[in-house]
N, C-alpha and C positions, 0 to 999 in steps of 0.2 A: 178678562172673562167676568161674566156676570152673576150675580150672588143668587141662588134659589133657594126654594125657604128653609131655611136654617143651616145652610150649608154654603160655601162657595165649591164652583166647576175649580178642580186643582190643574193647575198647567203643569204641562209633564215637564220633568226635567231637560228634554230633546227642545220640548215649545221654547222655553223658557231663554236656554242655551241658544237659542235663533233670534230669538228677538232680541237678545242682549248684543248678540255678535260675537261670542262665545265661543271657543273652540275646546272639545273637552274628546279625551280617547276617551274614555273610562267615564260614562255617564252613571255606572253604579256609586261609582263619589262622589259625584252631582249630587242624586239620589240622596246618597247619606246625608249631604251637605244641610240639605231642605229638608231634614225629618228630624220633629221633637221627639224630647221621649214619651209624651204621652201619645202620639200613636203606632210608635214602637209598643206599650202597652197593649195596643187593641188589636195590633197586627201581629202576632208572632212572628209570621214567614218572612219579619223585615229585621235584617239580622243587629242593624246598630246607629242607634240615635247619633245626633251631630256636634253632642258635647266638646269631644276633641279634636275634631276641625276647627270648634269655635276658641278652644284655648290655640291652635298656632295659629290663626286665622289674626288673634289680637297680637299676637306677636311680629306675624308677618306687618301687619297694619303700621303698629309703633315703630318698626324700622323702615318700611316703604315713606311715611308721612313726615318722619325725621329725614331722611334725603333729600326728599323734593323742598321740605320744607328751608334745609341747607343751601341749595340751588337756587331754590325762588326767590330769597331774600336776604340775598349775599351781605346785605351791611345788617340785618339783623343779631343785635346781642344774644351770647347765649340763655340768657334766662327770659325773654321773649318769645324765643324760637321754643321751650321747653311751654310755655303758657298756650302756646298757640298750636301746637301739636296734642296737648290732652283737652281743649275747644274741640278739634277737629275727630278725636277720637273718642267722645264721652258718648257714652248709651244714646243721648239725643241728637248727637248731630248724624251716627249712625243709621239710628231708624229713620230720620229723616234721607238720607242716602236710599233706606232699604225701598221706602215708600217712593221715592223716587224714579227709582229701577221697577216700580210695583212687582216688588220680593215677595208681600201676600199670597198673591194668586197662587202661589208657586210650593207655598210651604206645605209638608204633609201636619198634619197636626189630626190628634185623636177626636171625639167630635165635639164632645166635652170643651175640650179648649178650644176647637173651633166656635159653637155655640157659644163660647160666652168671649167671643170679643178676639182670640186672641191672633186676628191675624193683622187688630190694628193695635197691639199692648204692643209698645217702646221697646219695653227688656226684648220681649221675642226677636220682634223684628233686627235689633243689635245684631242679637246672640247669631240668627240666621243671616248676615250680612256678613258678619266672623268667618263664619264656618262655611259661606260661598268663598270668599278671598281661601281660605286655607285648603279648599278643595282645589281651587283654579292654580294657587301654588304648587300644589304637591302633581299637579296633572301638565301643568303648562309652563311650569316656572316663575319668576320673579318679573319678566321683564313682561310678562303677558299680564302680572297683575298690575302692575304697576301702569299698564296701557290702558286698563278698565277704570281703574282710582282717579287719575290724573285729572280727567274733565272733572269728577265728582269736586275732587279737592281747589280744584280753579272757581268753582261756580262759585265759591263757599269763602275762600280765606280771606279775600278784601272785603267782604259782609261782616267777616267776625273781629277783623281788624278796627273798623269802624266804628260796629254797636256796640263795643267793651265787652264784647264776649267773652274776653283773652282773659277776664280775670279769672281762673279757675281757682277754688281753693286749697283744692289739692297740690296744682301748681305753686301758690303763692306760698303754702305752708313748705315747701320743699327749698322754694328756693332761700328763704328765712333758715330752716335748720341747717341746709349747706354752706351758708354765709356765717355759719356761729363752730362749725366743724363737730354739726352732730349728726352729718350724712342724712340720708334721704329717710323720710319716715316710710316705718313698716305700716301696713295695713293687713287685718285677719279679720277674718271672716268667723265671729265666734254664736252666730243663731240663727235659725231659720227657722221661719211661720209659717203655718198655712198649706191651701191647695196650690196645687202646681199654676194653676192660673190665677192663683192672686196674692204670688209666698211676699213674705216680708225678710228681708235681710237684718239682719244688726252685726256690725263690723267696730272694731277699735281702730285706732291708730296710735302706733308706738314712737316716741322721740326718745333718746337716749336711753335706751332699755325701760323706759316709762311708759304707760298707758294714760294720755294727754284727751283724749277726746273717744267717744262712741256716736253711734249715728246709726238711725233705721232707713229702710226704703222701700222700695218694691224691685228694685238692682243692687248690685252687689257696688256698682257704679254709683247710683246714689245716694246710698249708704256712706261710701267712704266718702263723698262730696259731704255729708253732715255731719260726720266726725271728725273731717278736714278742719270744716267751721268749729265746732268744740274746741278743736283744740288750739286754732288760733287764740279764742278767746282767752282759753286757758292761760295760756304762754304768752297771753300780753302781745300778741301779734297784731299791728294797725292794718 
């Protein structure tokens, strides 16, 4: 649908759910799925933004993306398979996904964050690609998400195979502190900046009860990708 002045026409959850091929009982979870909180703000009568679709929605993802990624690349080591699963699931390759599916159209958003951009901001789009998969899970199950992701993930992993995408450094600082038996690093999330459509993150990351590195972004995704780097540097990591 087509953008009029300072607003886009929103596709309804129903629209949205047809073009994708989509089977959903419960289209009020759809509904949640596609709605920020700022226009939960502006609409009272809408009873609850899509924050926590989007926390199972990453969870459903990391374990959906880990399977296939098992399957698809049977002689693949494990710490390849672990590099190439957080490529595939980083805030960018998702909004790329979203934009894909054109997930915009579809998002409720207050008009504020509409007006300024934000049905083509990255984090959004992520966050709202999360919380479609964790609605389609909770409505249709695993093997229905997992029939929607598949192409997405096919189009994509021998691209990122290729152009060295795989090096995440989240990933590479992970597999460094696991090889030295200081388990996987923590990351917290210890600041946040700003309007809702243009916050700034700052997150740490911890190695052996240590605080090794910090990093800002505009995701909480990106954040820890620059405190990943921090802390390589820190800890002498090539």
């Amino acid at each position: 649908m087509e953008p009029t002045q300072g607003n886009l026409l929103e596709e309804s959850p129903r629209e949205l759910a047809f073009r994708l091929g989509l089977q959903f009982s419960d289209y009020l979870l759809l509904s949640r799925a596609l709605t920020h909180r700022s226009y939960l703000n502006e609409n009272p009568e809408a009873i609850e933004d899509n924050e926590r679709l989007e926390f199972l929605g990453d969870a459903v993802l990391d374990f959906l993306v880990g399977a296939w990624l098992y399957n698809r690349f049977p002689e693949m080591a494990e710490g390849a398979l672990t590099r190439l699963r957080s490529a595939l699931v980083r805030t960018e390759q998702l909004a790329f996904f979203a934009q894909a599916i054109n997930l915009g159209t579809a998002m409720r958003l207050g008009r504020g964050e509409a007006g300024s951009g934000g049905r083509q901001r990255l984090a959004l789009l992520c966050a709202t690609f999360e919380a479609l998969i964790g609605a389609l899970y909770l409505d249709q199950g695993v093997d229905a998400v997992m029939e929607f992701v598949e192409p997405l993930l096919e189009s994509v992993a021998d691209q990122i195979l290729t152009s060295g995408r795989i090096n995440d450094p989240k990933s590479q600082l992970q597999e460094w502190t696991q090889a030295r038996g200081l388990g996987a690093p923590t990351y917290r999330t210890v600041a946040a900046h700003g309007p809702d459509h243009n916050k700034i993150f700052e997150v740490e990351v911890i190695v052996g009860g240590r605080i090794h590195g910090n990093g800002t972004g505009n995701s909480k995704q990106s954040a820890a990708k620059a405190a990943a780097k921090a802390a390589m540097q820190s800890l002498g990591v090539n």
